[in-house]
C-alpha positions in Angstrom: -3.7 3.2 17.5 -5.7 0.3 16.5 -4.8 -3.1 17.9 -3.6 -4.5 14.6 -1.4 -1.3 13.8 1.2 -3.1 16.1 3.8 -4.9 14.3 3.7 -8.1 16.1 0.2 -8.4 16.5 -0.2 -7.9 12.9 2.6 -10.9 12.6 0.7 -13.0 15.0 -2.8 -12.4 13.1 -1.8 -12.9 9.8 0.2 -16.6 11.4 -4.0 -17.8 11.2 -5.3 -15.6 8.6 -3.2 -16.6 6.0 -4.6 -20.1 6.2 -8.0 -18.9 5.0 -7.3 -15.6 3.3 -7.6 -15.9 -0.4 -11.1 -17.6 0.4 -12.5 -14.2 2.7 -10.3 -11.6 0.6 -12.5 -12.2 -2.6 -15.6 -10.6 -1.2 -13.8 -7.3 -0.1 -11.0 -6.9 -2.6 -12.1 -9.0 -5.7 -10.3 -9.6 -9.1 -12.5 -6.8 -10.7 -11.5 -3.8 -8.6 -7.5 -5.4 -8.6 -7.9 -5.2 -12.3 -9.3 -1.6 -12.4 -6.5 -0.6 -10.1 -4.6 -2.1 -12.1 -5.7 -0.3 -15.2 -5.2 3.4 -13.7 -1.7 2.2 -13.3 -0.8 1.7 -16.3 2.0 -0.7 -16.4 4.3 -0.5 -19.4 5.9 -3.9 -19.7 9.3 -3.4 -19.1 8.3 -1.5 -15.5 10.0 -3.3 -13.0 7.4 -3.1 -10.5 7.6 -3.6 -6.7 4.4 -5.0 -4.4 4.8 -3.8 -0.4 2.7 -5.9 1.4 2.3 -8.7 -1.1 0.8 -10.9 1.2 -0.5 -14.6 -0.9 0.0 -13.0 -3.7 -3.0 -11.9 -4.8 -2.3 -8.6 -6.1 1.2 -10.3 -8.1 -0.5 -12.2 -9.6 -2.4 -9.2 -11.5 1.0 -7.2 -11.8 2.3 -10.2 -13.6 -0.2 -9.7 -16.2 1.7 -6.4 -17.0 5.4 -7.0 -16.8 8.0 -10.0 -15.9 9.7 -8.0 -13.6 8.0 -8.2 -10.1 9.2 -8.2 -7.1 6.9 -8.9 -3.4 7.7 -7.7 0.3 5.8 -8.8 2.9 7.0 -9.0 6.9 4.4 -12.5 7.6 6.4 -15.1 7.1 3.1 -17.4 7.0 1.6 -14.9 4.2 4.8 -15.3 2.1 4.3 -19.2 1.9 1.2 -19.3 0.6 3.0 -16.9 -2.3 5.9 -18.9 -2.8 3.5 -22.1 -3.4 1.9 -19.9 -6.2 5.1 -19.0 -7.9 8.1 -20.4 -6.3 10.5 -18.3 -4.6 12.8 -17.3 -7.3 11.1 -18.7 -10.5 8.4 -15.8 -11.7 8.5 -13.1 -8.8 11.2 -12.2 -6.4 10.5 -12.1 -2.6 11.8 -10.1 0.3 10.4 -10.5 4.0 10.5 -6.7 5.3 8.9 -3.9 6.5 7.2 -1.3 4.9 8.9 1.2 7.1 12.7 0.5 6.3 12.4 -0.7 2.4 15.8 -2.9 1.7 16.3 -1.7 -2.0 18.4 1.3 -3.1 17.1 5.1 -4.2 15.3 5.2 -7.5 15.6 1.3 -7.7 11.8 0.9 -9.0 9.6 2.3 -12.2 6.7 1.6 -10.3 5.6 0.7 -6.6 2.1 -0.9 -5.9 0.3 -1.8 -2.5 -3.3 -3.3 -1.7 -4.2 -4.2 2.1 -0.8 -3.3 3.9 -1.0 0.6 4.9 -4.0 -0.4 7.6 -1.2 -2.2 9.4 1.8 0.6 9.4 2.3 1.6 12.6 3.4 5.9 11.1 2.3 5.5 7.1 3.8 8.9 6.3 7.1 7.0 6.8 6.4 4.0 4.8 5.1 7.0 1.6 8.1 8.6 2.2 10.3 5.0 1.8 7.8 4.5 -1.3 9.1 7.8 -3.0 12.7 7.3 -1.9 12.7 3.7 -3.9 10.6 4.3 -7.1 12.7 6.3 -9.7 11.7 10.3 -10.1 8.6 10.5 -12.0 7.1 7.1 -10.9 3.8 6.5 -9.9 2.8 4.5 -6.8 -0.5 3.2 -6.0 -1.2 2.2 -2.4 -4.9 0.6 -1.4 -6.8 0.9 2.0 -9.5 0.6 3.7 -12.2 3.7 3.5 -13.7 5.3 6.8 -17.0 4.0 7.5 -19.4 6.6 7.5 -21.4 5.3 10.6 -20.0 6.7 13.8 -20.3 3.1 15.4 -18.7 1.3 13.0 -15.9 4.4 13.2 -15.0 3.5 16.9 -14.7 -0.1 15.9 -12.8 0.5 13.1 -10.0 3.1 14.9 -10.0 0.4 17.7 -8.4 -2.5 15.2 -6.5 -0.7 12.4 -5.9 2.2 10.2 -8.9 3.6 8.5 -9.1 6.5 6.6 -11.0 9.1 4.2 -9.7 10.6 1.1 -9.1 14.1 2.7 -6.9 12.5 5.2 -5.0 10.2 2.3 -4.0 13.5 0.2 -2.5 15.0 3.4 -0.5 11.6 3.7 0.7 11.7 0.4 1.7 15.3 -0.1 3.5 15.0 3.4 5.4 12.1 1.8 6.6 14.3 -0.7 4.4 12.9 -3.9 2.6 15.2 -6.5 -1.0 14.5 -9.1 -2.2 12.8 -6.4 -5.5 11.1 -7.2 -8.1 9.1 -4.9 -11.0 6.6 -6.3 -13.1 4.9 -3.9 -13.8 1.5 -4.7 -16.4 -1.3 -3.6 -17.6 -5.0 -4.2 -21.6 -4.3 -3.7 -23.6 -1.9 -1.9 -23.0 -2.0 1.6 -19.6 -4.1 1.6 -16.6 -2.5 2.6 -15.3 0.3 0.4 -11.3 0.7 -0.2 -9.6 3.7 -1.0 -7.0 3.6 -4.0 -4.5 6.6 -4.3 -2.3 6.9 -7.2 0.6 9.6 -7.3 3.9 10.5 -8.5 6.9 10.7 -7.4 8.4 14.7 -8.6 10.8 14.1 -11.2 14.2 15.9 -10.6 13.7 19.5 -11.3 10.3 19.7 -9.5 11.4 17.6 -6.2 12.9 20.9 -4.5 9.9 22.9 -5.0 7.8 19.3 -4.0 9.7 19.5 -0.7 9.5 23.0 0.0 5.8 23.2 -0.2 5.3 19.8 1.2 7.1 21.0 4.8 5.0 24.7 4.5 2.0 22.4 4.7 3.3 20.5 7.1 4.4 23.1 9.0 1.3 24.6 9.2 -1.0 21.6 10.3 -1.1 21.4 14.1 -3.0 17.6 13.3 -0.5 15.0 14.8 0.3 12.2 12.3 -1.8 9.3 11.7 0.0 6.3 12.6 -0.6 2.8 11.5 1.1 -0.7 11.4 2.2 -3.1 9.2 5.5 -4.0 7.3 5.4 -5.3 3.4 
């Protein structure tokens, strides 16, 4: 487990990152590839739309674009300020400080849940999916951005040393473990040789398919002797 896949380091980093963060995030996760993301979404307007992880409130602000009814979880107090300044803390967007792992909203109480730069940070990311499906409504889509695997074995051990990584193989085995279904992966990236995320849209099973979801789900799950990839972070 990477040093920033603990909870309260992640707390503790984000206390200093948040001061500059909006200025570095723009060279790895820019408006153009939040707006293509945001695209393959395909908000309807009258979605109510939940963001894990919502950090400054960079990735609201896009939602907003597609529906009035947003609402942001993020477990860095420090993060959510620099939100609230943006858009108040009950005016356009409502705000929860929580963790990704333990979601404090009812079954089914979202049409759509989105995510961009939180999953590196969950501590067991399976769980936080699993909380994803439990919370969007059957049928739902979810889309949850993270960083790719570098493909050069140096930067590799750096990058398992600080956080989750991972590569699209090991992304569909997170999501079908969670329980989701028309799971699709694009990689995405700001200019050659800057970091490349990994965006994964699925759905949630609507009613009559989530027994048969479930069933094949544990088969699979049964059958990989892998341990689970763990990772940290809270929304």
């Amino acid at each position: 487990m990477g040093v920033l896949e603990d909870k309260a380091n992640a707390r503790l980093f984000y206390k200093y990152l948040s001061k500059v963060y909006d200025r570095i995030n723009q060279f790895i996760w820019t408006e153009a590839m939040r707006d293509d993301a945001l695209e393959w979404f395909a908000i309807e307007a009258d979605d109510r739309v939940l963001d894990v992880g919502c950090g400054t409130g960079f990735a609201t602000e896009g939602l907003l674009q597609y529906t009035d009814d947003v609402h942001g979880l993020d477990q860095s107090r420090h993060q959510m300020e620099k939100a609230f300044a943006k858009f108040g803390t009950r005016d356009r967007v409502r705000f929860y400080r929580g963790d990704a792992e333990r979601l404090p909203f009812a079954d089914d109480a979202f049409d759509k849940v989105w995510s961009s730069g939180s999953i590196e940070y969950w501590p067991n990311p399976v769980d936080a999916l699993a909380e994803f499906r439990r919370v969007v409504k059957p049928g739902g889509r979810v889309l949850v951005v993270g960083p790719d695997y570098p493909d050069n074995p140096l930067f590799q051990r750096l990058a398992d040393a600080i956080m989750l990584f991972y590569d699209e193989s090991e992304a569909q085995r997170m999501f079908e473990k969670a329980g989701f279904v028309d799971i699709e992966h694009h990689i995405q990236q700001n200019a050659p040789g800057t970091p490349r995320a990994i965006t994964t849209i699925a759905r949630a099973p609507a009613a009559d398919e989530a027994d048969g979801a479930v069933a094949a789900n544990a088969a699979a799950g049964d059958a990989d002797d892998a341990p689970d990839s763990e990772v940290d972070a809270e929304a």
